[in-house]
C-alpha positions in Angstrom: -60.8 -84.8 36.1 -60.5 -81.4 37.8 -59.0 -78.3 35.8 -56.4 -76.5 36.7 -54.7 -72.5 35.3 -51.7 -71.3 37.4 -52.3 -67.2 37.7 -49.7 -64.4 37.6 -51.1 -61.4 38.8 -49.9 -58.6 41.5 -50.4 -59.7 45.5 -49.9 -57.5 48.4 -48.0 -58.9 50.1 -47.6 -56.2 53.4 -44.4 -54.2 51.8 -46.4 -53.9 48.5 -47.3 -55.4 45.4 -45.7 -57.8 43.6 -46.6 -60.7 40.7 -46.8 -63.8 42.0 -48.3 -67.2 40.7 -50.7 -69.2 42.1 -52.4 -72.5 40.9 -56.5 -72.5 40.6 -58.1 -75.5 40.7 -61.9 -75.8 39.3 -61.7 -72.1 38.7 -61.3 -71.7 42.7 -57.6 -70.4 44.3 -56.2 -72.5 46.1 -55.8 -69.6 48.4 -59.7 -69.9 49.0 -59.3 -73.6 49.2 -57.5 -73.2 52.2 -59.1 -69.9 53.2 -62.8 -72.3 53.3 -60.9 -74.9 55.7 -59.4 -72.3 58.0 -62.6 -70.0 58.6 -60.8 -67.6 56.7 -57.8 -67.0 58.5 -55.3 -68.5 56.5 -52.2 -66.1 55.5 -50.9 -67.9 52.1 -50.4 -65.9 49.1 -49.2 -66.6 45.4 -45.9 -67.6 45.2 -43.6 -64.9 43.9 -40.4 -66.9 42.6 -43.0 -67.4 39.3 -40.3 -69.2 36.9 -38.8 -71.6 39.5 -42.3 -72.0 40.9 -43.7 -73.1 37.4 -40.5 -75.4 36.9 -40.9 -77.5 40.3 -44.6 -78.0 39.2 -43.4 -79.8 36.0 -44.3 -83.3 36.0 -42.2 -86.1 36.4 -42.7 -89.9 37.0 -40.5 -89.1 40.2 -43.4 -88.7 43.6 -42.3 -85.6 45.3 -43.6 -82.7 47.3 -44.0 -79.5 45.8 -44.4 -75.8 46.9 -47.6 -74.6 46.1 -48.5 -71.1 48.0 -46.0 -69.3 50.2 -46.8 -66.9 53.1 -48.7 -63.8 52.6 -45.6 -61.8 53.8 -44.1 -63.0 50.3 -41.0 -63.9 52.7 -39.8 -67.1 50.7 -38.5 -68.7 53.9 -41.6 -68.3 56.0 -44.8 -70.3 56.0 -46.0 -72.6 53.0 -48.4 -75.4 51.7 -47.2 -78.6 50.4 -48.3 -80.7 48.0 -47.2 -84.5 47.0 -47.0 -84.6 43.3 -47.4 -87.8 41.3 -48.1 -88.5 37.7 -47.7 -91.1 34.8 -48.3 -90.7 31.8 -51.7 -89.9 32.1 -52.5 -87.9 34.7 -51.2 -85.3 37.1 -52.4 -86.0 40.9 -51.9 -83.1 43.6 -52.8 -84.6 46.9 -51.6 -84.6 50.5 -51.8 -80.8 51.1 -49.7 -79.7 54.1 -49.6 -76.2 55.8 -46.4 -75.3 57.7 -48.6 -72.8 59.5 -52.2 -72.8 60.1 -54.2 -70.7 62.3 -53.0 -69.4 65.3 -55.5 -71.5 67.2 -53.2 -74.6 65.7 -49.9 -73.4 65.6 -47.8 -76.2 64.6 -48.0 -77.8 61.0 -51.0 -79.5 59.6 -52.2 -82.2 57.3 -55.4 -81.3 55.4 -57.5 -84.1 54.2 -60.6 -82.0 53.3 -58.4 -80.4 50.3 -57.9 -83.0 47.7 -56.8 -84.8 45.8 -56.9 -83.1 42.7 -56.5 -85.5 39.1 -55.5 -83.4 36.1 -55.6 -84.6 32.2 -51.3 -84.2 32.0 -51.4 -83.1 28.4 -54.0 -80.3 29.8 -52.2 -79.5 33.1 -48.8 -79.4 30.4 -50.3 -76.8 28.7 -51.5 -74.9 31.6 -48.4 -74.4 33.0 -46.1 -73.8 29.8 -49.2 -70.5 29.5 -49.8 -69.1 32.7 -52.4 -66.7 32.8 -51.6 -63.1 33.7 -54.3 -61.1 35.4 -54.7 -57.8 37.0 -55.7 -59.1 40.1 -54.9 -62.0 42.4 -57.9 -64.7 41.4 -59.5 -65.1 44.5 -62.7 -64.2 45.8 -64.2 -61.3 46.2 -63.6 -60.8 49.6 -60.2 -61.4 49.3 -59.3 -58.1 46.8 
């Protein structure tokens, strides 16, 4: 089973800082997930909605796709990664990952099968999203900060 903590810390997101939240998987961001797939040139960010963000990760027996980063611009409407969530009563599953905008080099929306899928004990992943963690800093790498 993987582990995963969704963060609240302060982002800059290019008019300043602001909390957002942001789910870490295996004690990596899924920022850097996406940053190691893209060469580093991925612009996603925490999300900064943080209460409707934790609410639309809540599990349900119902499959659907869920919000997981937004754009670095913190601009709710612009780019985004997708998830498909799925769980029973078991487990939590976050898998299908889609990016609204990748690279420049690929412009239009992608699928990415090299991230995923991610199985998470429910009763743990429960827990970790009624207690966020709040940090001072985004949880990313340290190139990233």
């Amino acid at each position: 089973m993987n582990e995963i903590a969704f963060v609240i810390a302060p982002t800059e997101y290019g008019v300043g800082l602001a909390d957002g939240v942001e789910p870490v998987v295996d004690g990596i961001s899924v920022v850097d997930l996406f940053r190691h797939v893209d060469g580093r040139r991925a612009s996603y960010a925490s999300l900064r909605d943080i209460q409707a963000s934790l609410r639309s990760w809540t599990p349900t027996e119902e499959e659907r796709d869920i919000r997981v980063l937004g754009c670095g611009c913190g601009d709710p409407d612009c780019s985004s990664v997708l998830a498909r969530l799925v769980a029973d009563a078991e487990t939590v599953v976050w898998s299908t990952f889609w990016a609204s905008s990748p690279p420049s080099d690929r412009p239009e929306g992608r699928d990415y099968p090299e991230i995923g899928p991610f199985r998470f004990d429910r009763r743990a992943y429960e827990t970790a999203l009624a207690h966020p963690r709040r940090a001072t800093a985004a949880p990313r790498e340290p190139h990233d900060i």
